[in-house]
N, C-alpha and C positions, 0 to 999 in steps of 0.2 A: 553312171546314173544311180543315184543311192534312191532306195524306199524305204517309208516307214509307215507305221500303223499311228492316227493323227486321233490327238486326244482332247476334243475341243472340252470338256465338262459343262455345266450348266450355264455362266453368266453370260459367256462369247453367244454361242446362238440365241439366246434369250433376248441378252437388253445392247449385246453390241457385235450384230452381225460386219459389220466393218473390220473387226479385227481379223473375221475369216476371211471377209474379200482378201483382205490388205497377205494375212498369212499365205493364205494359196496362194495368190499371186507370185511373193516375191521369191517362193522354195519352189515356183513352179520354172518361174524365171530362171534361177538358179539349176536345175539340172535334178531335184528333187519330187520323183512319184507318190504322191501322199494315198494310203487307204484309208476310208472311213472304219471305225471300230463300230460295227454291229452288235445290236445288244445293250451299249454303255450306257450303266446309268452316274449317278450324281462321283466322284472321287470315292470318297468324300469328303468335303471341310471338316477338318478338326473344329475348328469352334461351334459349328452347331450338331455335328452328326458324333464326336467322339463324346460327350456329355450322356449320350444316351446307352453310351455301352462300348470299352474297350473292342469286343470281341466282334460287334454290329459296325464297327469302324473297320478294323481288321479286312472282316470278311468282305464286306461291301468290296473294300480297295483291290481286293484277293481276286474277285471273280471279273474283277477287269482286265486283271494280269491276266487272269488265264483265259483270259477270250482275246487279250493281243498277244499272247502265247499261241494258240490255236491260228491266228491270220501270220504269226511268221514273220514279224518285222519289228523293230526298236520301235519302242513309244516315243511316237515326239508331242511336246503337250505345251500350249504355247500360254495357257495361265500358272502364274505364281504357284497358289493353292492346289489347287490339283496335280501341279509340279513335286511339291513338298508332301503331300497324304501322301503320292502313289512311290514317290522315291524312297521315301523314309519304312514304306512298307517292304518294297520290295529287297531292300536293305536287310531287315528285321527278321524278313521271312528266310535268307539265304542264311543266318547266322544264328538262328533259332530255330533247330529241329522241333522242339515242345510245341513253340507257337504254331510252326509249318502244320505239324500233322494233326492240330485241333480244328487250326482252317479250314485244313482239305480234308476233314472229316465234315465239316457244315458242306461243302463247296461237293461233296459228292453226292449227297442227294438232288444234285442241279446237274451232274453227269460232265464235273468240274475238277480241275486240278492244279493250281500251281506246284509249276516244276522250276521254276529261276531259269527260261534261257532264255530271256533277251532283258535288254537296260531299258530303264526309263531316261529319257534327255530330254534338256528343256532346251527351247525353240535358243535361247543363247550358247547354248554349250553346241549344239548342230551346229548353228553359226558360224561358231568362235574355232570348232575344233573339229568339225566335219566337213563342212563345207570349203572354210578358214577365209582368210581376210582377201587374201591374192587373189582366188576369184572373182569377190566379191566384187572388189576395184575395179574386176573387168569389165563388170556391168553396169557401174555407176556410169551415166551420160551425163547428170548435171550435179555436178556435188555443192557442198553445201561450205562453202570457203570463204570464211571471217561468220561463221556464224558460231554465238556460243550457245552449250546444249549442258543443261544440267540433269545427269541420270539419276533416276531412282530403280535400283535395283530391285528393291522390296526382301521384306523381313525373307520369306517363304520361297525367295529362288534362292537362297544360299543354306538357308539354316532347315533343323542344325543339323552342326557340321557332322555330326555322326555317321548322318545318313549321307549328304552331300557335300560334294569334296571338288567340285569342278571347277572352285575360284575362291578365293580367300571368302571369308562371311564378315569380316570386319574392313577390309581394304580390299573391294573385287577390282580387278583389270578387265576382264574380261567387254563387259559392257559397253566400257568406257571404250575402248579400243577399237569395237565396234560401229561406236559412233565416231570415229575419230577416220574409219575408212571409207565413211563421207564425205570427208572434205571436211568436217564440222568442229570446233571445239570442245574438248568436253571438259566440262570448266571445276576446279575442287569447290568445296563450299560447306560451310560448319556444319546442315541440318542431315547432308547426302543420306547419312545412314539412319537416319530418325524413320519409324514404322508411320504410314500413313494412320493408321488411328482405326482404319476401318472396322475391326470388329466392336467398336466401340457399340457402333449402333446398334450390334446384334443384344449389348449388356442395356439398352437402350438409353443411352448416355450420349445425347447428342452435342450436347454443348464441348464435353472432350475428345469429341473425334474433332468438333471444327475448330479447337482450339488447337491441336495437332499438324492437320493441314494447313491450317494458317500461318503455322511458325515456318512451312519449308515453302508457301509460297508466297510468303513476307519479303524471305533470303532471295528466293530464286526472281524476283521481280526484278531485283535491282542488280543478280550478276548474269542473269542469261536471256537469250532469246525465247525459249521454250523448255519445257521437260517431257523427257523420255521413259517411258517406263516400258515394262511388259505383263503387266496382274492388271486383271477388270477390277477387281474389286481397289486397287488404286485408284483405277483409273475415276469411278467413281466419286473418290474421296476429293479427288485433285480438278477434276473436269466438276462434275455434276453440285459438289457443295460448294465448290470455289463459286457455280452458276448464282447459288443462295446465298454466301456471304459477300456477291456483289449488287441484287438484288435488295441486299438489305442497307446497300450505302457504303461497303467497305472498299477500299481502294486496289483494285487487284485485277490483271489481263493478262495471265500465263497459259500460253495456249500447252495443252495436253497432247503429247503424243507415242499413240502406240509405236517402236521402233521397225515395226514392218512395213508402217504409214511412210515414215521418214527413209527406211531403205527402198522403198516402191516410188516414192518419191524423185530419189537420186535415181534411179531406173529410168526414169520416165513417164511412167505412170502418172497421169492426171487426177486433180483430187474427186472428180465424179467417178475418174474407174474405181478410186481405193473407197469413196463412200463418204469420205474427211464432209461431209455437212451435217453428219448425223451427230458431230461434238454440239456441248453446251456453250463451249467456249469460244469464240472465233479464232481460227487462225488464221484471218484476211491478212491483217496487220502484216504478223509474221512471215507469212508468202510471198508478201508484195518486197521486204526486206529481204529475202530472199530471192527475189527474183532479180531486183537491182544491184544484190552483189555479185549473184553470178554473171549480169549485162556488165558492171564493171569491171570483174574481173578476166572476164575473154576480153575485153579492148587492153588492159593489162597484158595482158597474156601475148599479144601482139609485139611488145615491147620488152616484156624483163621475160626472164627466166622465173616464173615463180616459186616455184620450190626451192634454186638458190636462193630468192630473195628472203624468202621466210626462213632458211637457214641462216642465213649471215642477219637477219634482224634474231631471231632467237638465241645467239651466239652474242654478237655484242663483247667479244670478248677486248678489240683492240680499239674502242671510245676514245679510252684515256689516253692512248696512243698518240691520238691525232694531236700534229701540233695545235692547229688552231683552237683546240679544246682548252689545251695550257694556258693560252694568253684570254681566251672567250671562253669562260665555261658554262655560257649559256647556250652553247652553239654546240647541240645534242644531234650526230650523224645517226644515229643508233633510232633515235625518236623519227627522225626526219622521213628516215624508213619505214616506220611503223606507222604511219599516219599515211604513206603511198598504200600501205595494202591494207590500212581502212577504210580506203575511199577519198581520200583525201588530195588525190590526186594535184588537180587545178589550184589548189589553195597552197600545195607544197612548188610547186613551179611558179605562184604569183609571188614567191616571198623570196627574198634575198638571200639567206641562206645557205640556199645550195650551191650558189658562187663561191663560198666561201672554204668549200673543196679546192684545195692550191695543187694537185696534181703531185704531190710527195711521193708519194705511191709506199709510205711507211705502212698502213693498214695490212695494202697487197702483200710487199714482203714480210710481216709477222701472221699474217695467215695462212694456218696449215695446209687449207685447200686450193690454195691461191683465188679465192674470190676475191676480197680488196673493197671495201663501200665505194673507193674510186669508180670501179667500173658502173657502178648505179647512177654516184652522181654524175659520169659520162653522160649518160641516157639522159640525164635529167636535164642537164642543161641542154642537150640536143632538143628536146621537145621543146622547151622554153624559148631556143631561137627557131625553131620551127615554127611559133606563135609570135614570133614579132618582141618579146619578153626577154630583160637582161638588163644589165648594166650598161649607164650613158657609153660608156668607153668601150665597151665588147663591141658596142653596135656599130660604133665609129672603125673599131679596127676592122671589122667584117666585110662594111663597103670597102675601106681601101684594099682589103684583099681581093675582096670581087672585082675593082676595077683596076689594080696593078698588079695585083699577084705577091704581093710581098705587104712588110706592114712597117716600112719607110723605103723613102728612097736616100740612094747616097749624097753628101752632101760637098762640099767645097773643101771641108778639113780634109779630105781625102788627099789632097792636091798641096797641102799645106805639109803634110806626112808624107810625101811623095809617093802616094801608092798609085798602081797601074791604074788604068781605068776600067770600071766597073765591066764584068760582062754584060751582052747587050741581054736583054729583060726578054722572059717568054712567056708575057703575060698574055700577051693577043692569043696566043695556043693554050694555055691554061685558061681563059673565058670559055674556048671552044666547048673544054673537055668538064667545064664545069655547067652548061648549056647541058651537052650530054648528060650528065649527072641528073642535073636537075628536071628534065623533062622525062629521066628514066622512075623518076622518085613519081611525078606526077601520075603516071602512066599506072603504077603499084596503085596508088589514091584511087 
């Protein structure tokens, strides 16, 4: 059981208590003792508090260190901003005697002291790197499979790098990977690293913040289901203006989501336990798509192997292999695939196609793992004549199997080639055992 001393700063309790629901909850879930930090006041934001004085920034950040110095546990702090003041400081202060002892010269008339023993972590690096993913998965009930999620990091969980060093600041994984232990997609895309714009408003320039958010969720409309962040003040920019440039006519429904919502989510968690009504932006839409992939993908789950399947469709290595590709190169086994695990189910089993699997087994023998698309398209035409669905000819060979057991019988040339005669047929015992079969299949139903 790990604790920490939990650093919500100003905007989280203020204007979006849900982010606290959703954060206790899922590190509570998780096996994580959170303490309140007593005392704490604002970070505080470089954009409006460092303007007023290098040293009034400093010390601010200084006497929160040392009141979560004083309670004994890592700071976990699950906004952007207050992530980057209180990192960057505490950075500064271990590597600058000068600066240390001017601070805790202010800081003692308060009966205060940073001394550097414990880290600031933000609520992803706990995640990513304390907690780590393996658990994580443990806890996921309903994950989030064929859905894609576009992350924004934000400027202020990575940068700069000076002070933080927990994931690249130009190419993070960390996040991404996160989301990826939901079940979820997380999908690349031009604007990822673009700054939401939000201090714009503080220079009160509102037109170029909303010109900002508008470019990433312009992008993110048309490659993802949703976007994930972890900073209110994002959240803001991406949720609350997106509310006002759809109010004013503009084209746009990207639902907002804190990543604690989304892992509380996969948990179990309902959106009245996490608070999810208190967005601007609805994410009925998104839920309801969500809730239909995961309904089809446990009927899936019934049938294939998923996680093979997603790997031999991701791989695609042996396509061109197939003979039938050579002679049909419209006849895409690879695609065929990937349209069973977007739902697509019914529509790939009503189409010809997958007949067109000749049972080679050249895929199977040039696969390293020995998967083979064979063994899919097995499954697939099994379901198709489970439904009555197939080719004139399959259907006609099928009864004469059901009712003689073979799929001719022998004929007169036999007699002309003077061969013996046929052994007698044990078809009346193979109906038996295909009765058994079949009322055993019923019985599963």
């Amino acid at each position: 059981m790990s604790e920490y001393t939990l650093f919500l700063g100003c905007i989280i309790p203020a204007r979006f208590p849900f982010m606290e629901k959703s954060t206790r909850l899922v590190l509570s879930k998780l096996g994580c003792v959170l303490h309140d930090l007593e005392g704490a006041t604002c970070c505080p934001t470089k954009s409006i508090i460092k303007p007023m004085g290098e040293l009034t920034w400093y010390v601010t950040a200084a006497r929160n260190l040392a009141l979560a110095e004083k309670a004994g546990h890592d700071l976990l702090v699950p906004c952007n901003g207050c992530y980057s003041t209180l990192k960057t400081v505490e950075v500064e202060m271990k590597l600058n005697n000068s600066l240390r002892e001017q601070v805790n010269t202010v800081l003692s008339s308060a009966g205060l002291e940073y001394r550097g023993t414990i880290q600031v972590k933000h609520m992803i690096e706990v995640l990513h790197d304390d907690i780590g993913i393996p658990k994580i998965k443990q806890h996921i009930k309903k994950p989030f499979d064929g859905i894609k999620i576009a992350t924004h990091a934000g400027c202020h969980m990575l940068r700069p790098s000076s002070s933080i060093f927990f994931d690249d600041p130009n190419k993070p994984k960390k996040f991404d990977a996160l989301i990826e232990a939901l079940g979820a997609k997380s999908i690349e895309y031009d604007t990822k690293m673009l700054c939401c714009g939000g201090n714009l408003n503080t220079a009160d320039e509102p037109d170029e913040a909303s010109a900002l958010a508008r470019m990433k969720l312009h992008e993110v409309t048309k490659k993802a289901d949703a976007l994930a962040l972890t900073c209110p003040s994002c959240f803001m920019q991406y949720d609350s203006r997106q509310y006002l440039l759809q109010k004013s006519g503009e084209k746009m429904n990207v639902p907002i989501l804190y990543y604690p919502e989304l892992l509380g989510l996969a948990m179990g968690f309902t959106t009245q336990e996490l608070g999810m009504d208190m967005h601007r932006i609805d994410a009925a839409e998104f839920l309801s798509k969500w809730d239909s992939r995961y309904s089809y993908l446990k009927t899936l789950k019934e049938v294939f192997d998923l996680p093979s399947l997603r790997k031999c469709y991701e791989c695609g290595a042996c396509v061109n292999d197939c003979p039938v590709v050579k002679v049909s190169p419209e006849f895409n086994p690879n695609e065929i695939i990937g349209r069973v695990l977007s739902g697509e189910l019914e529509a790939v089993i009503d189409s010809h196609n997958i007949w067109r699997c000749v049972d080679c087994y050249t895929c199977y023998e040039l696969c390293p793992q020995k998967m083979g698309m064979n063994k899919i398209f097995d499954k697939l035409k099994h379901i198709a004549v489970e439904k009555g669905k197939g080719p004139k000819g399959l259907s006609a060979s099928i009864e004469m199997f059901r009712k003689d057991g073979r799929l001719g019988e022998p004929t007169s040339v036999r007699k002309k080639l003077k061969l013996p005669e046929p052994p007698k047929s044990g078809a009346e015992e193979l109906k038996k055992l295909l009765i058994i079969i079949q009322k055993g299949e019923e019985n599963e139903v």
